[in-house]
C-alpha positions in Angstrom: 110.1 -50.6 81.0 110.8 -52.7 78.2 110.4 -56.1 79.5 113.0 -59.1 79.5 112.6 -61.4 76.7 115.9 -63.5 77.3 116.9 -64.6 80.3 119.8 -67.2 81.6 119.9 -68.8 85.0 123.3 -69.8 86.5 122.5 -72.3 89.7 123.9 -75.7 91.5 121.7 -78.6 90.6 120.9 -78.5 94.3 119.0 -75.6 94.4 117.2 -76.9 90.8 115.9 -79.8 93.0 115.0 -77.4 96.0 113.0 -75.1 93.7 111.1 -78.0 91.9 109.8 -79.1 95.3 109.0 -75.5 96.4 106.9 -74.8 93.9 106.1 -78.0 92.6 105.3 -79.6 96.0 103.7 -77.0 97.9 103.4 -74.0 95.8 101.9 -73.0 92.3 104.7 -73.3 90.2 106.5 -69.8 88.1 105.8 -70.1 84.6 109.1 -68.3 83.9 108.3 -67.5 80.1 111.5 -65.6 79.5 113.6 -67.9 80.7 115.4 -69.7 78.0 118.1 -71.3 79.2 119.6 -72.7 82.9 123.4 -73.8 83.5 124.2 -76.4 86.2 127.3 -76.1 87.7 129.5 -76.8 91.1 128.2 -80.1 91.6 126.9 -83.4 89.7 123.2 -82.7 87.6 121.0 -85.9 88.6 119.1 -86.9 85.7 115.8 -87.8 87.6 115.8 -84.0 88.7 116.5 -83.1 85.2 113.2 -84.9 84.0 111.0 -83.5 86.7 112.0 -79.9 85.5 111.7 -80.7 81.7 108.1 -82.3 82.5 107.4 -78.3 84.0 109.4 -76.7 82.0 109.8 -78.1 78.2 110.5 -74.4 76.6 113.7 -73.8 79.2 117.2 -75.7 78.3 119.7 -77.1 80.8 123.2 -76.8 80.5 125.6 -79.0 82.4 128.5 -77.0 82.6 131.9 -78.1 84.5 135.0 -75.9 84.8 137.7 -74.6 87.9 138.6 -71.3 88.8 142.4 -72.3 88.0 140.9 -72.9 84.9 138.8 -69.5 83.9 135.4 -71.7 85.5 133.3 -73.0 83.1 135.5 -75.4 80.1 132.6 -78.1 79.5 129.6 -77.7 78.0 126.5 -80.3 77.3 123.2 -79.4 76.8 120.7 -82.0 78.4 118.1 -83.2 75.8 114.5 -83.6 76.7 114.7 -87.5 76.3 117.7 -88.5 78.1 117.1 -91.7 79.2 119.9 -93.8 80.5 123.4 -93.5 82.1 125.0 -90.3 83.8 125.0 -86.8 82.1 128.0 -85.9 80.0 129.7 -82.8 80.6 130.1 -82.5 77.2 132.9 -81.5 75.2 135.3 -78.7 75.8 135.2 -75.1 74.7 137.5 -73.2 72.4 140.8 -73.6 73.2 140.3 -76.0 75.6 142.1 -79.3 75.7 141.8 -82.2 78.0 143.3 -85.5 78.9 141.7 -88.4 80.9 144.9 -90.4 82.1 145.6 -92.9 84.8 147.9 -93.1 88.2 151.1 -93.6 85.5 149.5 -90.1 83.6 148.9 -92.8 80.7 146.0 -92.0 78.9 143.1 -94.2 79.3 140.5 -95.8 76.7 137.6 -94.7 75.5 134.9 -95.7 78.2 137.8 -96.4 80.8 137.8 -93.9 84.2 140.5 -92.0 84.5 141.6 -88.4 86.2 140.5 -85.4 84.1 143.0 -82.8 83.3 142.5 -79.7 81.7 144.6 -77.5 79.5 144.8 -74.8 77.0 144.9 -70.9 76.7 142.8 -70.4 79.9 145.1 -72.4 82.5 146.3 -70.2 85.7 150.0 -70.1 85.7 150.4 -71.2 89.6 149.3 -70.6 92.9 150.5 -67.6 94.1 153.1 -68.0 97.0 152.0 -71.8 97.1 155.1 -73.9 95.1 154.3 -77.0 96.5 150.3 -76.8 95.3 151.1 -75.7 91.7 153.9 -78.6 91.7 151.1 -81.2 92.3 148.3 -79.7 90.8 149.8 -78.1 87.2 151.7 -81.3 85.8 153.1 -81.5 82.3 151.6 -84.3 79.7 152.4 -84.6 76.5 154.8 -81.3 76.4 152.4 -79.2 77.9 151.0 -78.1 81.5 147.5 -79.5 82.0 145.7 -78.8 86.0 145.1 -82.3 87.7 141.4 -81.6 88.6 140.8 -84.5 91.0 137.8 -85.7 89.2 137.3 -89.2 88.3 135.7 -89.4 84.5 135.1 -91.6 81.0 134.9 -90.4 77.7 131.3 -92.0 76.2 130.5 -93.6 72.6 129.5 -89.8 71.5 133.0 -89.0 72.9 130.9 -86.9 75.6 132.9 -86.7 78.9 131.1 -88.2 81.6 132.1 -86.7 85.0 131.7 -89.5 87.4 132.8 -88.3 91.4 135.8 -87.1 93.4 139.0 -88.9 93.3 139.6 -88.3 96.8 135.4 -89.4 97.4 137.1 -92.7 96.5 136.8 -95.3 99.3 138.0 -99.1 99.9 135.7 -101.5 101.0 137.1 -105.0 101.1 140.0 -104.3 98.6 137.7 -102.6 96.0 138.2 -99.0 95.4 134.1 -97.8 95.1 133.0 -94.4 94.0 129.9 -93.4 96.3 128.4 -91.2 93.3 128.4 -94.4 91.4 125.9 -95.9 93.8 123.6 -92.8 94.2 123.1 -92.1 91.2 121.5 -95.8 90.7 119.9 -94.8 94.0 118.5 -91.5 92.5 117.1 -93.9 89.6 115.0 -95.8 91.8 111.1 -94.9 91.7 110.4 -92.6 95.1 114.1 -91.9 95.9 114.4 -88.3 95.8 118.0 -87.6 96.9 120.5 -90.0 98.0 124.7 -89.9 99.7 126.5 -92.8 100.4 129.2 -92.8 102.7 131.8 -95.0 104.6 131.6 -96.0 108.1 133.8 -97.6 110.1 133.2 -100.9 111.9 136.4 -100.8 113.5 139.9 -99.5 113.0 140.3 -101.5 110.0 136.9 -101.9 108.2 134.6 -100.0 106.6 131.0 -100.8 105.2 128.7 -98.6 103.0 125.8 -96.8 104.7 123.2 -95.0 102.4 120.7 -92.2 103.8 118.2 -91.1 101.0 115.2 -88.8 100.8 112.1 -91.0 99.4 108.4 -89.6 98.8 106.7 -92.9 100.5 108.4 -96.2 102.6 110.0 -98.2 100.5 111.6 -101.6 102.1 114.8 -102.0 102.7 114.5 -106.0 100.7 113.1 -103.8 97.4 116.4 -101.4 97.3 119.5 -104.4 97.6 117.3 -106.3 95.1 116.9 -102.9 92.8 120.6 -102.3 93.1 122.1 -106.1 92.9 120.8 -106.1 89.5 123.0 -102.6 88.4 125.9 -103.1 90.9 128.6 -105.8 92.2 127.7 -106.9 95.2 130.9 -105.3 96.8 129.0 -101.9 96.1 125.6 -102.9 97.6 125.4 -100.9 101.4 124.9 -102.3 104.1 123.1 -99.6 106.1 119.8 -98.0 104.4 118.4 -94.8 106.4 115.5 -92.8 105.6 115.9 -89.4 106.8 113.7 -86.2 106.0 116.8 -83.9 104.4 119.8 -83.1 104.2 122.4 -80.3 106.0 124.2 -78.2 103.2 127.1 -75.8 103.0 127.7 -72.2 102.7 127.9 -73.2 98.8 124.1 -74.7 99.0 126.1 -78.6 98.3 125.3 -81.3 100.4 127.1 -81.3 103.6 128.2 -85.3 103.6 130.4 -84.4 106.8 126.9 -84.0 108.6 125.0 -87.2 106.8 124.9 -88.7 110.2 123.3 -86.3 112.3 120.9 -86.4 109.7 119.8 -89.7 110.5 119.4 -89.0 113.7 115.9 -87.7 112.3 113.2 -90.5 113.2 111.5 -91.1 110.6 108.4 -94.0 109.8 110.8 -95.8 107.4 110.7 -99.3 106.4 113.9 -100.8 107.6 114.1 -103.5 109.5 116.0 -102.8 112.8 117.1 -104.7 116.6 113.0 -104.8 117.1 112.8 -107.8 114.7 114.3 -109.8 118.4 110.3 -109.1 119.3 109.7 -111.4 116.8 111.7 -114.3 118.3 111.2 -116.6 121.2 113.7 -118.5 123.6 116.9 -119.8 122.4 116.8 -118.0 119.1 115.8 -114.7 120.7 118.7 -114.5 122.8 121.2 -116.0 120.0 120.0 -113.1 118.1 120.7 -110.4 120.9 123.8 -111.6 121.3 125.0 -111.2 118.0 123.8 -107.8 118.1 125.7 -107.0 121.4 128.3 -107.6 119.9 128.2 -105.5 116.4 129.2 -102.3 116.2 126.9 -99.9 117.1 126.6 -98.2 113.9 125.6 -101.0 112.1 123.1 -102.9 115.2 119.8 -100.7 113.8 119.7 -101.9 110.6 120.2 -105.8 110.9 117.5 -107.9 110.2 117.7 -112.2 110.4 118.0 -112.3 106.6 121.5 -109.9 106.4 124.4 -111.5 105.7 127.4 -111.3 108.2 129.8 -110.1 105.2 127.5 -106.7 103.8 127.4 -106.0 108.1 131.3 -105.7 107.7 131.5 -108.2 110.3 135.4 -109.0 111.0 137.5 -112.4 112.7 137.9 -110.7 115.9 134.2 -109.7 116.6 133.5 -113.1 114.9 135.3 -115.0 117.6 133.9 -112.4 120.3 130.1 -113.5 119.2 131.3 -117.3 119.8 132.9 -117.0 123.0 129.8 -115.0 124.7 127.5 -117.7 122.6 129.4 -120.8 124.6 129.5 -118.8 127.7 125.7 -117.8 127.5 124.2 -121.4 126.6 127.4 -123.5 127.7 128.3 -125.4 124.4 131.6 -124.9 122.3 131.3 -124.5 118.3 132.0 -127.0 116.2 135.4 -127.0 115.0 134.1 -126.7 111.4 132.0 -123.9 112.3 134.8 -121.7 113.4 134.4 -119.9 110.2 132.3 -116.9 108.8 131.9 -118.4 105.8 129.7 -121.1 107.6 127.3 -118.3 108.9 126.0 -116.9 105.5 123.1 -114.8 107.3 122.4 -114.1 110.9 119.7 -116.8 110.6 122.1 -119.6 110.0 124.4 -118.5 113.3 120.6 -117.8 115.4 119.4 -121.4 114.1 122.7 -122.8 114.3 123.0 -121.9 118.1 119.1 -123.5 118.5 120.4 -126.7 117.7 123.5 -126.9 119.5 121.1 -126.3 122.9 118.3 -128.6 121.8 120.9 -131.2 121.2 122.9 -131.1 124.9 119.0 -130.9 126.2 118.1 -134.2 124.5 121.4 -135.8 125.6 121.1 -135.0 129.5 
């Protein structure tokens, strides 16, 4: 038999990363000589896993590819080069007969660098869903005089006039009145030296507020100080979690994706990580101890393993009604009343200040009895 001497791969990114640390990590690696090229698709290509396979593998190509089924699948098209060095990974530009618009809430076209929604025309659009009138009505819109497909993905078109897929629109959450794309802050996460793999998600502190929580996959301990500082110099503070979890993998879906519907369980995993949790309370003596358990007590609980003296009450998503609970039981326990100034967050930057804040109150009424 006359063997193969051209070979393309069509795989998720996801199982690119799972094969690199099959045989990269625990097995001798495939030389794969025939293989010539390998299209991503289905899900966002990281770029660190992108250099790991090009350091292995400098003879194969990647292609980032991005497409619908309501659009004949694949319609972008960018080949990854070797050096890629900063930002996200384009999808490229479209294909023959392929035309696109990246347009805002008012289906206004955005500018060049500006987010937007990606819509996709041209010869290879699906007329409707069949026996589904209200889904084609809000998924195949007209712009411009013709019918585009409202994709759902949030992009930017780059200075190369690359597109740039960027997350879900409906991955979009709101934390504190700012409308935050989660992929946004993995893929600075994914950047870090000894983060694998990283998803951010939302959590809920109560029935209003939300905070960020992000669980990552890391080849040694990293602290959790070394991560906010890493990230408060690429992101708004607004976007900086407040929950960091080591965990040992992820779940996935029948479609080999990341299952973020099952992030939690996975950090129900114990791991050796390096992030500070209740235990720092051993560290503490008397008054300040107990300040500090209260506080605690009093958080919700899907925030009370990961809050160390140093975290500030705003990135713990702490709101005015558990604010005033933590006062009452602190008057009740050490029988003082708060200041009236001090019946503010904004007075209690960190834990600390609230803990030592509470010392002083009791070492005052001790000296004055």
């Amino acid at each position: 038999m006359t063997p193969l001497r051209f070979a393309i791969s069509l795989l998720p990114p996801h199982s690119l990363y799972s094969y690199l640390q099959y045989f990269g990590d625990k097995h001798p690696k495939l030389t794969l000589p025939d293989m010539k090229y390998i299209i991503l698709t289905g899900e966002k290509v990281d770029k660190i896993v992108a250099k790991k396979f090009y350091r292995e593998y400098n003879h194969i190509s990647l292609i980032n590819a991005y497409g619908q089924s309501e659009c004949s699948d694949d319609t972008f098209h960018y080949e990854i080069p070797r050096n890629f060095i900063t930002g996200d990974i384009p999808i490229g530009k479209p294909i023959q007969n392929i035309s696109y618009h990246i347009l805002n809430e008012n289906l206004e076209k955005v500018a060049s660098e500006e987010k937007g929604e990606l819509y996709i025309g041209g010869i290879c659009l699906s007329q409707c869903y069949l026996n589904n009138e209200q889904l084609t009505k809000e998924k195949f819109v007209t712009v411009t005089g013709s019918t585009f497909y409202r994709t759902g993905d949030i992009a930017k078109q780059d200075e190369n006039k690359d597109v740039v897929y960027l997350g879900r629109a409906d991955n979009q959450i709101k934390v504190r009145g700012y409308r935050i794309e989660p992929e946004e802050i993995e893929a600075h996460l994914n950047q870090m030296e000894g983060i694998k793999q990283s998803v951010v998600i939302a959590l809920e502190t109560n029935e209003i507020d939300i905070i960020l929580g992000a669980y990552y996959i890391s080849e040694i301990d990293i602290d959790v100080k070394d991560i906010t500082n890493y990230l408060t110099l690429k992101l708004p503070s607004y976007m900086i979690p407040s929950i960091f979890k080591r965990i040992e993998k992820f779940f996935e879906n029948t479609n080999g994706k990341i299952d973020r519907n099952r992030v939690l369980e996975c950090a129900e995993v114990k791991t050796d990580d390096a992030i500070p949790d209740v235990s720092i309370s051993d560290e503490l003596t008397g008054v300040r101890k107990r300040a500090f358990e209260v506080i605690i007590d009093n958080l919700s609980e899907k925030v009370t393993d990961n809050v160390s003296l140093n975290m500030d009450f705003n990135s713990i998503g702490l709101d005015s009604i558990t604010f005033i609970k933590i006062i009452i039981t602190i008057e009740d326990e050490f029988g003082f009343e708060f200041d009236d100034e001090m019946l503010l967050i904004t007075k209690f930057p960190t834990v600390k200040s609230m803990v030592e804040y509470v010392e002083s109150k009791v070492t005052t009424n001790l000296e004055n009895t």
